[in-house]
C-alpha positions as CSV (number, residue, x, y, z in Angstrom):
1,X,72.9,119.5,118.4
2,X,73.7,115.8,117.2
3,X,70.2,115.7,115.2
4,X,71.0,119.1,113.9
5,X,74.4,118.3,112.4
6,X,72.8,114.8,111.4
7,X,70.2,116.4,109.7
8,X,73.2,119.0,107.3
9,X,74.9,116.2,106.4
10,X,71.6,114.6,104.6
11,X,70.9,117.9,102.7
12,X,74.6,117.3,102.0
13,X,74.8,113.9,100.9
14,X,71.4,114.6,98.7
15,X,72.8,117.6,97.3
16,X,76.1,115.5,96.2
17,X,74.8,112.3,94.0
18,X,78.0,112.2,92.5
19,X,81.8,113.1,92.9
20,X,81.6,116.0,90.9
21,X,78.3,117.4,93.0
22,X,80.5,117.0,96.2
23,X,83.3,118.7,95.2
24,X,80.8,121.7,93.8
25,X,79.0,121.8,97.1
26,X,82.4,121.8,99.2
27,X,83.9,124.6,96.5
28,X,80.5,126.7,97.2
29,X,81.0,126.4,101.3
30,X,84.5,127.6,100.8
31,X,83.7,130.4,98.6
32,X,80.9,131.8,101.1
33,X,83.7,131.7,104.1
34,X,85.7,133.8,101.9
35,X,88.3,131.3,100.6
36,X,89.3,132.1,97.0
37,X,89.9,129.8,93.9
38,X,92.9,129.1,92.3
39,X,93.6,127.3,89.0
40,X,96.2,124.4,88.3
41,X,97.3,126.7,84.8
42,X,97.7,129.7,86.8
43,X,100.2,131.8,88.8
44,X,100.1,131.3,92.2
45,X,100.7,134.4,94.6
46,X,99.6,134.0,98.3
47,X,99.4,136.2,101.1
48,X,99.6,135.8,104.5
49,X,95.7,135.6,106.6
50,X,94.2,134.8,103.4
51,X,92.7,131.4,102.3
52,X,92.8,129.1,99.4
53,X,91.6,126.4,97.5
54,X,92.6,124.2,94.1
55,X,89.9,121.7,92.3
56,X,91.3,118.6,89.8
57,X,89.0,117.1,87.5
58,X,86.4,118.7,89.0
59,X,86.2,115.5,91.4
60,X,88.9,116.4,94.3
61,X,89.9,119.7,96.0
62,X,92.8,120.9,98.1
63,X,92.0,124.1,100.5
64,X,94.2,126.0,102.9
65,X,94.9,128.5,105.0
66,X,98.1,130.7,105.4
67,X,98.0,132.3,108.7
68,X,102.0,133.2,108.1
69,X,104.8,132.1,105.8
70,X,107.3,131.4,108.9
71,X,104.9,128.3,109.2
72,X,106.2,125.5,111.2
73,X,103.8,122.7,109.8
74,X,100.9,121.2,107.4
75,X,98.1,119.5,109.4
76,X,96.3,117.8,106.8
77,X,93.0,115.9,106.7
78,X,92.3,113.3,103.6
79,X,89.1,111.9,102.7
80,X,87.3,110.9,99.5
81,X,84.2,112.0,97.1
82,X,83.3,108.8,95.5
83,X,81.5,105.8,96.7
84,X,80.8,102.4,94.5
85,X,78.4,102.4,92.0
86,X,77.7,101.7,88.6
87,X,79.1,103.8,85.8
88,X,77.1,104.2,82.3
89,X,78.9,102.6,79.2
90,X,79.5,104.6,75.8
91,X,76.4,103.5,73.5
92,X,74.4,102.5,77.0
93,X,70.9,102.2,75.4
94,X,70.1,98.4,75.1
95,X,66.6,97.2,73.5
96,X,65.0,94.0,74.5
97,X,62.1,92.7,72.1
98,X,61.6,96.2,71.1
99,X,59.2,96.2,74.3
100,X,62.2,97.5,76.9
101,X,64.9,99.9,77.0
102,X,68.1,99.2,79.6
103,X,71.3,100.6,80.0
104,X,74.9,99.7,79.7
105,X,77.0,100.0,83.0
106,X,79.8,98.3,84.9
107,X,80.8,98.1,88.3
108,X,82.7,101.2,89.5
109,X,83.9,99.9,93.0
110,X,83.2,97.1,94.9
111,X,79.6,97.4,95.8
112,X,76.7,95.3,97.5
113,X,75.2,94.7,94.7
114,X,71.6,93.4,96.0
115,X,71.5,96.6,97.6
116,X,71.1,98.0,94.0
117,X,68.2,96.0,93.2
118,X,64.0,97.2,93.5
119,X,64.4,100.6,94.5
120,X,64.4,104.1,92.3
121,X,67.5,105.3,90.9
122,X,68.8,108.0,88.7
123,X,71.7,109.5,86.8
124,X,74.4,111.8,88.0
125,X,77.6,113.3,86.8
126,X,79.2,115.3,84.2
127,X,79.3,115.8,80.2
128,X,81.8,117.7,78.3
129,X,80.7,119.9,75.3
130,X,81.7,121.9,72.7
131,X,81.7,125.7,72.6
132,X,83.2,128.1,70.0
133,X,86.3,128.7,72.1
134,X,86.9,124.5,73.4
135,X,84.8,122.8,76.0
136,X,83.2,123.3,78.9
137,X,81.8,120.7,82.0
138,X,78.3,120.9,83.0
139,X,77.5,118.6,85.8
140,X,74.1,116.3,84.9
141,X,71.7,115.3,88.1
142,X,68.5,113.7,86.4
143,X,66.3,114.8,89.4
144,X,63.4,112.6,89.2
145,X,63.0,108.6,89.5
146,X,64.5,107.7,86.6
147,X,65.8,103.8,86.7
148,X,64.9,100.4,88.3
149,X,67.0,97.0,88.0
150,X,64.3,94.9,88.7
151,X,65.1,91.7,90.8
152,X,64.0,87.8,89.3
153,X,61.1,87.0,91.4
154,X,61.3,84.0,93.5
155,X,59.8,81.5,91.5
156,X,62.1,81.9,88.6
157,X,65.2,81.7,90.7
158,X,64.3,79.1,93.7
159,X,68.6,79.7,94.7
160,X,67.8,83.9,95.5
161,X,67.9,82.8,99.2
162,X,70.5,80.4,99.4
163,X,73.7,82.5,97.9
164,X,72.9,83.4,94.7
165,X,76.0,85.0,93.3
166,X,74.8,88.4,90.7
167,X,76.0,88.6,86.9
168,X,77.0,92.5,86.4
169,X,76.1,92.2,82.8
170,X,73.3,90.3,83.3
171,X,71.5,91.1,86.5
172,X,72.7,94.6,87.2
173,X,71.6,96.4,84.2
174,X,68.8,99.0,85.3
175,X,65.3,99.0,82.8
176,X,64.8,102.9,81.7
177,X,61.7,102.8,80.3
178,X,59.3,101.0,77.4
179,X,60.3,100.5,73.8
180,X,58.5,104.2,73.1
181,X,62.4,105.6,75.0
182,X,64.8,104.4,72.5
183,X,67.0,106.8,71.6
184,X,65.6,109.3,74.5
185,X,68.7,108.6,77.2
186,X,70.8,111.0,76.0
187,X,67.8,113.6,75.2
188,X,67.2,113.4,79.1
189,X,70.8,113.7,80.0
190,X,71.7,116.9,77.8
191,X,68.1,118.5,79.1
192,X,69.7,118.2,83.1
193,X,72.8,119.9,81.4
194,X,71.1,122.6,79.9
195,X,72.9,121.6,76.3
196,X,71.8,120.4,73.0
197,X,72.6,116.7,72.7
198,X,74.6,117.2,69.5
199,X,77.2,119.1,71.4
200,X,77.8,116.8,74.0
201,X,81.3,115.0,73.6
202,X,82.4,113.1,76.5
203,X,80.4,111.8,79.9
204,X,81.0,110.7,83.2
205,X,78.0,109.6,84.1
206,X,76.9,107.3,87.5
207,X,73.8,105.7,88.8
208,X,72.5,106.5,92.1
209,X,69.7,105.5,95.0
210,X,67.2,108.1,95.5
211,X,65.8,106.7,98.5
212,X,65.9,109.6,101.1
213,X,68.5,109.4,104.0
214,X,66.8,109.4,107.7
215,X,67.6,109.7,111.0
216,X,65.6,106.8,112.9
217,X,65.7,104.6,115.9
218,X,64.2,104.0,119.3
219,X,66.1,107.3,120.8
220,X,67.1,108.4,117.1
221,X,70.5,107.2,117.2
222,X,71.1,106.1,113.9
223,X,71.5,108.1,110.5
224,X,71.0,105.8,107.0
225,X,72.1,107.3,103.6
226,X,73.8,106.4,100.7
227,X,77.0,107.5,100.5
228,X,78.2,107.6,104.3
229,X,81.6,106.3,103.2
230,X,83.2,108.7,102.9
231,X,80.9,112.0,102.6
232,X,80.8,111.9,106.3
233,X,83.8,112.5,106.4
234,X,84.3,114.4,103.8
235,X,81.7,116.9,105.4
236,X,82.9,116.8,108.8
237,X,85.9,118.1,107.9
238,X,85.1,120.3,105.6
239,X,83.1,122.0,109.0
240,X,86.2,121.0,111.1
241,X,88.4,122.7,108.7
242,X,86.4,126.0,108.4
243,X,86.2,126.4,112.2
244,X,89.2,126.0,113.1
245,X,91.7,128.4,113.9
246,X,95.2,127.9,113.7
247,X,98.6,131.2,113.3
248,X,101.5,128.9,113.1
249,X,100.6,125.8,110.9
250,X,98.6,125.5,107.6
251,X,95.5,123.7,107.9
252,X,94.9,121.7,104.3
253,X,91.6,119.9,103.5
254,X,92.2,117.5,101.0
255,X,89.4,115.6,99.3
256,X,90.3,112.9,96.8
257,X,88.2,110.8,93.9
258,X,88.5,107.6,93.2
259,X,89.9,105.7,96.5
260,X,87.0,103.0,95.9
261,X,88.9,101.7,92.8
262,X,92.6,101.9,94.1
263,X,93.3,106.1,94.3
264,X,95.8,105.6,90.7
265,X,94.8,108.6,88.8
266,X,95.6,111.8,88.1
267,X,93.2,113.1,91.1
268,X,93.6,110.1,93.4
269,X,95.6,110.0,96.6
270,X,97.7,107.7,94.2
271,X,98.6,111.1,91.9
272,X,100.8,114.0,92.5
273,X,97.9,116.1,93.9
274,X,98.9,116.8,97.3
275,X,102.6,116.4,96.7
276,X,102.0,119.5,93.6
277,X,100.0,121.6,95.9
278,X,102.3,122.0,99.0
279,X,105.4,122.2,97.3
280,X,103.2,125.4,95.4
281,X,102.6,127.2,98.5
282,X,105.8,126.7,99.7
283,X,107.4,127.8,96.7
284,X,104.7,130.7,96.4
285,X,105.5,132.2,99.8
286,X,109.2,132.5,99.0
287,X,110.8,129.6,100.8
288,X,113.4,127.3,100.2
289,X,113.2,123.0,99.4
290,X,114.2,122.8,103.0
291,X,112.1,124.7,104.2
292,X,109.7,122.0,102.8
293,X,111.5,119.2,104.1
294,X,111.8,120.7,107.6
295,X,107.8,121.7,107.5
296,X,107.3,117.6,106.2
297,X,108.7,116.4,109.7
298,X,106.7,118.3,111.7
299,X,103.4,117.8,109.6
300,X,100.6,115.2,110.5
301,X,97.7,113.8,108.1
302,X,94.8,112.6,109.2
303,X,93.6,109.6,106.6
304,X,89.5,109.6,107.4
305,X,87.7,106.9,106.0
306,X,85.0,105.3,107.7
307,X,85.3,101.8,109.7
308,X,83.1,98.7,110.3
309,X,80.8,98.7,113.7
310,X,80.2,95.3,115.2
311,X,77.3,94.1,113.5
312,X,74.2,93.1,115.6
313,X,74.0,90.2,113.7
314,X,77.4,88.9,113.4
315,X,79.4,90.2,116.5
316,X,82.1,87.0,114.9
317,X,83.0,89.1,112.2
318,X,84.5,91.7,114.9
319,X,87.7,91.3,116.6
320,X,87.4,89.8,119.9
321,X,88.6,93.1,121.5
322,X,89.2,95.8,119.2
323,X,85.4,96.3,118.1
324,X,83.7,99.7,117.5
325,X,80.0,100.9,118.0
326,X,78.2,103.4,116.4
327,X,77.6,106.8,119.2
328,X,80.6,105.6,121.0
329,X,83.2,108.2,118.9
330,X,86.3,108.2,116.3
331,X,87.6,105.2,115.6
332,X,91.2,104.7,115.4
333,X,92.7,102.3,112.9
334,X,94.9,99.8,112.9
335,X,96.8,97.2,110.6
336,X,99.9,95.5,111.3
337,X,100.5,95.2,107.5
338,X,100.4,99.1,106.9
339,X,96.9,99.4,105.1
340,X,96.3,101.7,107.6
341,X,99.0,103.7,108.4
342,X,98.5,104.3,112.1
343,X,101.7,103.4,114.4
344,X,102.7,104.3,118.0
345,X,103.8,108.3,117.1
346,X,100.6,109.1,115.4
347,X,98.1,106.8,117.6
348,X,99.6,109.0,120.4
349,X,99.1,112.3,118.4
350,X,95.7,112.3,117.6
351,X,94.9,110.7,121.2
352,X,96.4,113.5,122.5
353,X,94.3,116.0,120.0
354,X,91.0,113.7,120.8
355,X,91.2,114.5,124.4
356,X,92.1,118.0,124.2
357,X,88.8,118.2,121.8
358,X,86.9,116.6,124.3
359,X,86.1,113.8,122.3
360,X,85.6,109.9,122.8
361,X,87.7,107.7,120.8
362,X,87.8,103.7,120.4
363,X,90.2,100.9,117.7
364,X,89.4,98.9,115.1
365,X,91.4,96.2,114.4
366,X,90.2,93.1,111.7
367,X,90.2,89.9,112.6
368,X,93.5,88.4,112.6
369,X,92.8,85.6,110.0
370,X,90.0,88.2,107.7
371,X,92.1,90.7,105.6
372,X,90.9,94.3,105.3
373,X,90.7,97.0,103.3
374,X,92.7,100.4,102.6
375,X,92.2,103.5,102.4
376,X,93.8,107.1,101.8
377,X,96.9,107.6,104.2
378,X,99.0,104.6,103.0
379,X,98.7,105.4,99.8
380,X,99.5,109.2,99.9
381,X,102.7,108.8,101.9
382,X,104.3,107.2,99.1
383,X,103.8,110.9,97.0
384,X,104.1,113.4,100.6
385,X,105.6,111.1,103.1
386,X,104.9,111.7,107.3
387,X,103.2,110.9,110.0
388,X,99.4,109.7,109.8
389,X,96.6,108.6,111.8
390,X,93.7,106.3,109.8
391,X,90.7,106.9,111.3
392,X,87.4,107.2,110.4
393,X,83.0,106.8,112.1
394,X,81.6,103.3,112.9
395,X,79.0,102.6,110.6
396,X,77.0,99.1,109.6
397,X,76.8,97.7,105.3
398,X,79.4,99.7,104.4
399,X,79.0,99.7,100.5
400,X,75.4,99.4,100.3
401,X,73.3,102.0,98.9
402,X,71.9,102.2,102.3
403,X,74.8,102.7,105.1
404,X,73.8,103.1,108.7
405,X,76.1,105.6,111.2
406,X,75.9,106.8,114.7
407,X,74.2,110.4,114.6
408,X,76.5,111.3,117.1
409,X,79.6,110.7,115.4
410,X,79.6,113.5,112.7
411,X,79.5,115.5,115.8
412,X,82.5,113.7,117.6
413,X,84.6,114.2,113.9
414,X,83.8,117.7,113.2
415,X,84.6,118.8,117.4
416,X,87.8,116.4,117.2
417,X,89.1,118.0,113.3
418,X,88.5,121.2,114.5
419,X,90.9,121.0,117.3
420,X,93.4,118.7,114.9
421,X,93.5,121.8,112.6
422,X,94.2,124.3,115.2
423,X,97.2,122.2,116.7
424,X,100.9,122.7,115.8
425,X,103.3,120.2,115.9
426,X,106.9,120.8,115.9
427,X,109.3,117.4,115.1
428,X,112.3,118.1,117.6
429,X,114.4,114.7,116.8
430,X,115.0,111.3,118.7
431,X,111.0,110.6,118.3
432,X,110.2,113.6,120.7
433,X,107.4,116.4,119.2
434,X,106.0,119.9,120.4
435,X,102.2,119.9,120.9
436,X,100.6,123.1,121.0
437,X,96.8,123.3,121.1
């Protein structure tokens, strides 16, 4: 069951190199369970027992479902498509001594950056092109070893095991191929699109490992993958969210780009995105701003975005108490400073949900003098403001291109969203809530 469910989200992960391969692999599950696609540009008219989704930039999605338009509720779940990496510059072919050709990049994120080094790599993403009537995106996943940034061998650089702090513009650049493949980078690239190279006007175009996740260990307890944070997530609700069942609240997945570099765009959790989608169903089933407001206050959002696991080798980087192990379930987050947004209402909430689901649950709280990280919900309640939970799996080197998680855990998240989604909440005033499961 665990390995099972371990094993889906690797042909997941592999099938989604970048953002915009996510988002297509989520939009294709949704379509086969029968949900249907609408468009930004276009009229909106909604039915009751039918479901929906809505894709921005082609690198975040919004689905629901609308069991009935009397509905009391959104129960939302937030997670993100993009992980660090490095992105490829305008112009990105570089010769050296007419004997090498590199790319261009910069840091996209904020990445381990050894990680990077001495292992293959490839390109993936999208390019915009020209047709007779405008343009059109074609997504671009060079499907073969492709790159290497080689590392400076030890005897050039005697300081590589004693902090050596990396140059992104010197150090990080990845080699392509001899001096024979000048000019040939964009050849390859428009040959993945299936376009001529001439009509290729725009690019969004990342690097990415192509060393093949694995579940390993003595008992096989541990998944490794690029990419864990946050397509673990991301996929575990996605399977949470199609299960689940739910005739008096609107379930929403909501998948957003660009959290690793602040969420401030047009498709981040920063952006109008959710705020723009949820005031369009409510407007398309005929009800009232009220009737929003009143549906706000007894909505919850789950923010899921994975969270550190006492390292093995440096249990003092934990908290003394709050520490969470891979295996050992969803971890709840907490920060007294809001980055995460969980408080006393929706701690309560979800534990309440957790149990009901039958799931194990544990905290994370940094260190007290070590400042943290943020995520999704913190910044989305400033656009679509209620209660949320931060939560998210236990995994080790978060933001390497090899993350380690507990192959239980996808299991625990998809069990524990499933129930979240099928459970109404109903705000009746003075801090007291309706659960119904």
């Amino acid at each position: 069951m665990y390995k099972t469910l371990s094993k889906e989200l690797l042909d997941f992960i592999s099938a989604s190199p970048s953002c915009y391969h996510a988002i297509a692999n989520i939009r294709n599950e949704l379509i086969q369970n029968g949900f249907e696609e609408l468009y930004e540009g276009s009229r909106w008219n909604l039915d009751e027992n039918k479901n929906y989704f809505v894709i921005r930039n082609n690198s975040s999605i919004i689905a629901f479902k609308v069991p009935t338009k009397d509905f009391k509720g959104f129960e939302i779940c937030a997670s993100h498509s993009d992980s660090p990496s490095f992105k490829i510059k305008e112009n990105a072919e570089i010769s050296v001594s007419d004997k090498y050709v590199k790319l261009n990049t910069e840091k996209y994120g904020g990445m381990l950056m050894a990680t990077w080094l001495d292992r293959p790599l490839s390109v993936a993403g999208r390019v915009i092109v020209k047709t007779d009537s405008g343009l059109e995106t074609k997504l671009v996943n060079v499907d073969k070893d492709l790159l290497v940034i080689p590392n400076l061998a030890i005897h050039m650089n005697r300081e590589a095991n004693d902090g050596f702090k990396f140059n992104a513009q010197v150090d990080m650049l990845p080699l392509v191929g001899s001096g024979e493949a000048k000019n040939c980078f964009m050849d390859i690239i428009a040959e993945s699109a299936g376009t001529k190279k001439d009509d290729i006007v725009g690019s969004d175009l990342f690097l990415y490992s192509r060393v093949e996740g694995r579940i390993w260990g003595a008992c096989d307890e541990y998944v490794s993958s690029s990419q864990l944070d946050d397509l673990q997530c991301a996929f575990a609700s996605l399977k949470g969210f199609i299960a689940s069942k739910n005739e008096q609240s609107i379930p929403v997945l909501a998948v957003f780009d660009n959290e690793e570099v602040g969420s401030g765009t047009k498709q981040g959790a920063d952006s109008t995105f959710l705020y723009d989608t949820l005031t369009r169903i409510n407007s398309a089933l005929s009800r009232t701003d009220e009737d929003y407001l009143r549906a706000l206050a007894s909505s919850f959002m789950v923010s899921a975005d994975n969270a550190h696991a006492a390292h093995p080798n440096h249990g003092e980087k934990a908290d003394p108490v709050n520490k969470p192990y891979m295996n050992n379930g969803i971890v709840i987050k907490f920060n007294a400073n809001q980055k995460y947004t969980t408080d006393s209402v929706s701690e309560a909430m979800f534990k309440m949900i957790l149990e009901k689901a039958g799931v194990p649950y544990q905290v994370f709280t940094n260190r007290s003098d070590m400042a943290g990280g943020s995520t999704l919900g913190n910044i989305s309640n400033a656009h679509v403001s209620l209660n949320t939970v931060d939560i998210g799996l236990a995994q080790l080197a978060m933001h390497s291109t090899y993350e380690t998680a507990g192959v239980k855990d996808t299991y625990y998240l998809v069990k524990g969203l499933e129930t979240f989604f099928s459970t109404v909440i109903e705000e009746k005033g003075n801090g007291k809530y309706d659960m119904k499961f």
